[in-house]
VOGU-3710 file (C-alpha; in Angstrom, 3 decimals, decimal comma):
1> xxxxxxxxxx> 6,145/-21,785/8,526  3,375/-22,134/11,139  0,623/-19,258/11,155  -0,469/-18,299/14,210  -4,130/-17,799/15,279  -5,816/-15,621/17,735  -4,696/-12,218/18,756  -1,468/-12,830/17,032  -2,883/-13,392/13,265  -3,837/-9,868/12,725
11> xxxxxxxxxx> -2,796/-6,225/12,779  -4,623/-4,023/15,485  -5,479/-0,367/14,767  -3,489/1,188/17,660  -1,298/3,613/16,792  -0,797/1,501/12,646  -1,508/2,202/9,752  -1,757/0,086/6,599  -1,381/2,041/3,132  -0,835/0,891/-0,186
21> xxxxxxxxxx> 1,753/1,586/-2,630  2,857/0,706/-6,208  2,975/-2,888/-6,082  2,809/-3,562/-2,262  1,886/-2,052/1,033  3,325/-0,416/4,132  2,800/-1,352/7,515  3,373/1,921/10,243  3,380/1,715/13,683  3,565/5,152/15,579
31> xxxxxxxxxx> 6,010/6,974/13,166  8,172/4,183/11,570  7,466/2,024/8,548  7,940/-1,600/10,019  7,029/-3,313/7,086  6,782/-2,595/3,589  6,913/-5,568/0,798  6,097/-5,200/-2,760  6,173/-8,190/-5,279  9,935/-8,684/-5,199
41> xxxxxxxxxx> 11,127/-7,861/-1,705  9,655/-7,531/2,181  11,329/-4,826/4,234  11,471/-5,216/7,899  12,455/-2,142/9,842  12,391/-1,927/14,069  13,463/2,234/13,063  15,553/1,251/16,305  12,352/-0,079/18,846  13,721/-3,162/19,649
51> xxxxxxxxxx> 10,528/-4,030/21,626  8,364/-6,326/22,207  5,741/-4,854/20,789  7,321/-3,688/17,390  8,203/-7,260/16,857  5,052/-8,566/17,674  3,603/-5,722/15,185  6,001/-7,359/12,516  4,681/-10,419/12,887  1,320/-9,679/12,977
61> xxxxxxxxxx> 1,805/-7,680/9,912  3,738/-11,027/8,107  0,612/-13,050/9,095  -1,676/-11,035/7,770  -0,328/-10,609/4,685  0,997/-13,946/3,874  4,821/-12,819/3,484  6,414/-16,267/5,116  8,698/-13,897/7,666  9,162/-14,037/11,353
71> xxxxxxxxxx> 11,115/-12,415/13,695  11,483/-13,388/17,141  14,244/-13,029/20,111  17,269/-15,204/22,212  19,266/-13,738/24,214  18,741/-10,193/23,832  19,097/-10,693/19,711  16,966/-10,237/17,366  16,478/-13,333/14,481  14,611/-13,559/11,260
81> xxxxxxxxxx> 13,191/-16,773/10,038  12,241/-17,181/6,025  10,669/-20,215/4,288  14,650/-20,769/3,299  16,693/-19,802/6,904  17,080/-18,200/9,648  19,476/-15,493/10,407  20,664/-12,745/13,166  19,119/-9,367/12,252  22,266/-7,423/11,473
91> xxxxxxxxxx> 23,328/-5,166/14,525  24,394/-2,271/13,092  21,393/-1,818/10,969  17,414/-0,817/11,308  16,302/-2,522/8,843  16,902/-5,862/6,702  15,962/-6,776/3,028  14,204/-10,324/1,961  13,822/-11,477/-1,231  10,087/-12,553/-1,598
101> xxxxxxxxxx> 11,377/-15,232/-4,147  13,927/-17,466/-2,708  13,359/-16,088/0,815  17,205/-15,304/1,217  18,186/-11,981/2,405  19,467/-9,077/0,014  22,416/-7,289/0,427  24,429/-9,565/2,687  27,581/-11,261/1,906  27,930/-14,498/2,119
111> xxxxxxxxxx> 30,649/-14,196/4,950  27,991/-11,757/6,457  24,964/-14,562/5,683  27,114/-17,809/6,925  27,822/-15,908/10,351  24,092/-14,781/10,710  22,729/-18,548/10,199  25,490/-19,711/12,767  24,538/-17,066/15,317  20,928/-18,164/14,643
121> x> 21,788/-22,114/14,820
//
């Protein structure tokens, strides 16, 4: 996965906050934890701002930190790309679950997985 330099690489201070926890850190922007990873898993949560800006705070965030995650946008859809695939960002939910490991999402089935990474193809 390609870092990316300049303005991009890093988290700004506006309206975030980085604290640590057991094992990890959280990443808040405004009110909502957007990303929170700890040695097993990275947790990516939009708390439902699908914007430009919360994404580009999530990958910022990623970058900074080394966690191997993207997120970026086609057609009105939001994807995830790992060191191991790419998949739709569930609709009906805030938030998704990556193992830090293998790079595969948690809690999806693999009907639910196999129709992500075709949406995402």
């Amino acid at each position: 996965m390609k870092r990316q330099t300049g303005r991009w690489n890093r988290l700004s201070s506006y309206k975030t906050d980085i604290r640590d926890i057991v094992d990890g850190k959280v990443v808040t922007y405004h009110k909502t934890d957007i990303v929170e990873f700890t040695g097993n898993d990275i947790i990516l949560n939009h708390g439902g701002w699908m914007g430009v800006t919360t994404k580009r705070k999530i990958n910022q965030a990623a970058n900074q930190f080394g966690l191997d995650v993207s997120v970026y946008q086609r057609k009105h859809e939001w994807y995830v790309a790992t060191k191991a695939v790419t998949f739709a960002w569930p609709a009906r939910s805030n938030s998704v679950v990556i193992d830090r490991v293998t790079g595969l999402p948690a809690f999806m089935s693999f009907a639910e997985m196999a129709h992500a990474i075709g949406k995402a193809a």
